[in-house]
C-alpha positions in Angstrom: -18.0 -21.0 -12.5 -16.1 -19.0 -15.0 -19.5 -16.6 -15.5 -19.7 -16.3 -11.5 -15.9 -15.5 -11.0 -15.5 -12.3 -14.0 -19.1 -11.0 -13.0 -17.3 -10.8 -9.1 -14.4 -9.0 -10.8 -16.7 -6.5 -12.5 -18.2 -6.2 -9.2 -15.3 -5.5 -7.4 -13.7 -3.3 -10.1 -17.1 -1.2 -9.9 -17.1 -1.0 -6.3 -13.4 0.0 -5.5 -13.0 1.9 -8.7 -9.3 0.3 -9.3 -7.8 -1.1 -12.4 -7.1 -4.5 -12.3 -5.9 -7.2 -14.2 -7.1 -10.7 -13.3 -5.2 -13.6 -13.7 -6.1 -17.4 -14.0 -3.6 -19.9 -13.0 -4.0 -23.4 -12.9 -7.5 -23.1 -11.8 -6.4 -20.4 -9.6 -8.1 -16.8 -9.9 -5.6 -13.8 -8.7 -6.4 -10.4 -8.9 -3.4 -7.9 -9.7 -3.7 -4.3 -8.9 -2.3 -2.0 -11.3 -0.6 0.9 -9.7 -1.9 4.2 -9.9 0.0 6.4 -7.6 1.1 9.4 -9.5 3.7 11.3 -7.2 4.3 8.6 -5.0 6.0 5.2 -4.8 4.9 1.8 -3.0 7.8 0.0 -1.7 8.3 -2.7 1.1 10.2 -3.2 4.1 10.4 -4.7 7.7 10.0 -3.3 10.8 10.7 -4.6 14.5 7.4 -5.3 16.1 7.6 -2.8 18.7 8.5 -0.3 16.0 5.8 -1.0 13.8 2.9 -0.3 16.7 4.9 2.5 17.7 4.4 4.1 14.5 0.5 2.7 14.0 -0.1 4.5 17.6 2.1 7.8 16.5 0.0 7.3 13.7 -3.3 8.1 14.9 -2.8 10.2 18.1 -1.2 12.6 15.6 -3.6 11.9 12.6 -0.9 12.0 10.6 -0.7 9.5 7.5 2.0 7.0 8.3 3.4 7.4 4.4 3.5 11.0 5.7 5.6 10.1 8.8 8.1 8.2 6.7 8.8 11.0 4.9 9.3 13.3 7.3 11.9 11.0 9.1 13.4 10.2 5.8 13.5 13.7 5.7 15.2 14.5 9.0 18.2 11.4 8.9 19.3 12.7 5.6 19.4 16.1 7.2 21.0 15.0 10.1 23.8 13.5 8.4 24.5 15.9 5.7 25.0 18.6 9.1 27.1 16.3 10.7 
C-alpha cells in the first residue's frame, strides 16, 4: 500500500509538474503544495454568493483572469479614496 500510494505521488508530481511535499498522518496520506508564485500572493476570502458568480460570469465574458480583476478593483477603491 505504501509502494502504491509514493509511486501515485511520483505520478502526480510528473504529471502536474508541482513541488510537493507529502504527508502521512495517522494512516492518512495528504499532499501539500509548495508555493511557487513568484510576483504574486495566494490569499483567501469570502464572498456573497451573488457576488462570487457575478465575478465568475465578468470573468469570462471579458476573458479576463479573475486574479486580474481583483487587482484592478483593488486598484480603483484605493484610488477612489485617496481622491476623495
Amino acid at each position: 500500500m505504501l509502494f502504491s500510494l509514493i509511486t501515485f505521488y511520483h505520478i502526480l508530481c510528473l504529471t502536474v509538474k508541482i513541488e510537493n511535499v507529502i504527508m502521512f498522518n495517522k494512516g492518512r496520506v495528504t499532499l501539500m503544495y509548495q508555493d511557487t508564485l513568484k510576483n504574486r500572493v495566494r490569499f483567501g476570502t469570502t464572498l456573497k454568493k451573488e457576488s462570487l458568480q457575478k465575478l465568475k460570469d465578468y470573468s469570462e465574458k471579458t476573458m479576463i483572469p479573475i486574479s486580474k480583476l481583483m487587482d484592478l478593483a483593488i486598484d480603483k477603491l484605493v484610488e477612489s479614496d485617496a481622491n476623495s
